[in-house]
N, C-alpha and C positions, 0 to 999 in steps of 0.2 A: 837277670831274667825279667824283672820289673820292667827295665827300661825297653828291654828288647818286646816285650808286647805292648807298652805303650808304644813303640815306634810304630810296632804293625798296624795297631788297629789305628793309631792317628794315619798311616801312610793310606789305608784302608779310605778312610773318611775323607782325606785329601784326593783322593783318586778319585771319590765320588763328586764330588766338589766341581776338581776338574771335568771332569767331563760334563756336568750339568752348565756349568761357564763355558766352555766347548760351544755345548749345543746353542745358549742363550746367544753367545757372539753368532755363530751360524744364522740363527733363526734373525736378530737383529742386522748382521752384513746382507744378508736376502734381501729383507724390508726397505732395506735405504736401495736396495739395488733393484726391487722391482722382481724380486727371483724369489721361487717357495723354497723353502730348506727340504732337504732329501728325506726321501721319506722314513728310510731307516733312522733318520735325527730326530725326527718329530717322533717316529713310535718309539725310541729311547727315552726321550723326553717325555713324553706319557706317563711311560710306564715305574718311572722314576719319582714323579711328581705324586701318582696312583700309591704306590710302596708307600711313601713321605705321609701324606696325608692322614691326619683324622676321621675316624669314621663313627659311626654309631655306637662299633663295640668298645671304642676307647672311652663315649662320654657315657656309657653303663660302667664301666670300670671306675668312674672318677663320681660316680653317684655314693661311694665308700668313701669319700675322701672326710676326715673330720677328724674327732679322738674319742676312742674307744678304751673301756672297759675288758682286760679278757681274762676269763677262767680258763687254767691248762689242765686235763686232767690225763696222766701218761701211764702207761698200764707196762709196766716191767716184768710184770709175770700175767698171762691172761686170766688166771684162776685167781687172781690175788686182787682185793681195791686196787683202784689205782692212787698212785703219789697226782695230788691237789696242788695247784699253785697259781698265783697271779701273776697279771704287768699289766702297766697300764703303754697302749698303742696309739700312736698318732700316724696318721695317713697323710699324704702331698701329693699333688700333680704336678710333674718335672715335664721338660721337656715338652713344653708346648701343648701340654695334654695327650702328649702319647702312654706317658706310664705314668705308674702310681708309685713311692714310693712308702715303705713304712718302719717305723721305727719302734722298736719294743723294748723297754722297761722290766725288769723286775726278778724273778727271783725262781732258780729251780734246781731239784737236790739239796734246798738248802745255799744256796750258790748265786751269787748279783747274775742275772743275765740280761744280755744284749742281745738283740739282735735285726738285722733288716732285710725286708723284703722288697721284693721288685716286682711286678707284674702289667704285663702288656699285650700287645695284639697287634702279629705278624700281619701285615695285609698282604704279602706274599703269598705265604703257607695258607693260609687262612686262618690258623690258630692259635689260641691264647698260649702264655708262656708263664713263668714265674722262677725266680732266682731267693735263695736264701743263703746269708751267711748269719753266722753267730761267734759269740766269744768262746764258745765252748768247742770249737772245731777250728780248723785250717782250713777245711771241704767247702764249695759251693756246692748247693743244689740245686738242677735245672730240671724243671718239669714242666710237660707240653698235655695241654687239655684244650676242653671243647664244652660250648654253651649248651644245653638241652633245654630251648624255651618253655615248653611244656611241661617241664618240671620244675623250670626253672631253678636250675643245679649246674653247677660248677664241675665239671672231673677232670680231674689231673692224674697224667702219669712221670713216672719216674724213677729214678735208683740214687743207691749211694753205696760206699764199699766200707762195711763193718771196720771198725778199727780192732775188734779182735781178730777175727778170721778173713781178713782181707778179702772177705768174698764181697758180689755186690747183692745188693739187697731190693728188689724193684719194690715200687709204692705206689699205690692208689690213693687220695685225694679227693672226697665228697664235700665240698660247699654249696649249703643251701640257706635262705633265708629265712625262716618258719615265720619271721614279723617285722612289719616295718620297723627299722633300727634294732635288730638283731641277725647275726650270724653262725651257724653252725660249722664247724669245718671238721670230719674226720678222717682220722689217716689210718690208713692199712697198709701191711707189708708180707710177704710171701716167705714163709719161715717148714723149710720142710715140706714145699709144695700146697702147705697152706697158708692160705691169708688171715692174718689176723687183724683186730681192731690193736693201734697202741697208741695211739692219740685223738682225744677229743675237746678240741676250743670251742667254748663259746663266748661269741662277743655280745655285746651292748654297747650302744651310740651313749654317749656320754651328754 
């Protein structure tokens, strides 16, 4: 199964490849020949190079990049404290500055935890995205959000499917900044038609 989507998504990537080399030959045989390339080659090429590209919202995303400090605090029962715990988080910019990645440290239930995050920005869609795995699960999680300048806040949505009740669970996602080199992130989840709080990080730039 491993191999069979890495073939995909490398065939995937190879296919984009070609065709951008396509278009480059095209657009270079024209030049030597004195001839413009067809117009649907150039707006492929565009719109490819457009996609590809770096933009503003990717170098907002890479203003987090460093090592961080984080308090977990996860609320198991809403009426009950919540269970406290640390790690300590380190941030990267991969891939040319399109994503962030992060890597976390430390310790929850009592239990080593791992885990890493991804987050990036579609110039497609127009929207930010973010991926997480952990040692504590087999599940990715993929959630798709949006900037509010103005408030300057982070929301993300998304689901996962309960390992008791194989149902899925959707999630809300509030990151905001309240100070320079601190972050707040809480998460909420839909439980009975209501939303709850069960997760709140806060970070600190190190």
């Amino acid at each position: 199964m491993q191999t069979t989507l890495s073939n995909t998504l490398f065939g995937l990537a190879a296919g984009m490849f070609c065709l951008l080399a396509s278009a480059q030959s095209v657009e270079q045989a024209g030049d030597e020949a004195g001839m413009a390339m067809p117009p649907e080659m150039q707006a492929m090429m565009e719109a490819f190079e457009q996609a590809a590209k770096p933009g503003p919202q990717h170098a907002m995303l890479a203003e987090s990049v460093g090592d961080w400090s984080a308090t977990v605090s996860m609320w198991m029962d809403p009426s009950a404290p919540p269970e406290v715990s640390s790690a300590e988080v380190t941030r990267k910019l991969e891939l040319n500055g399109r994503v962030v990645e992060e890597y976390w440290q430390g310790s929850m239930m009592g239990q080593p935890f791992t885990g890493i995050g991804r987050t990036g920005y579609d110039n497609v869609t127009g929207r930010y995205w973010s991926t997480w795995t952990d040692n504590m699960s087999t599940a990715v999680m993929i959630m798709y959000g949006d900037y509010d300048a103005d408030a300057e806040t982070f929301t993300f949505h998304g689901d996962y499917v309960d390992p008791m009740s194989k149902q899925k669970v959707t999630t809300r996602s509030v990151l905001t900044t309240p100070e320079e080199g601190k972050e707040v992130m809480t998460m909420y989840e839909m439980h009975d038609g209501q939303e709850i709080r069960t997760m709140q990080i806060e970070m600190q730039r190190k």
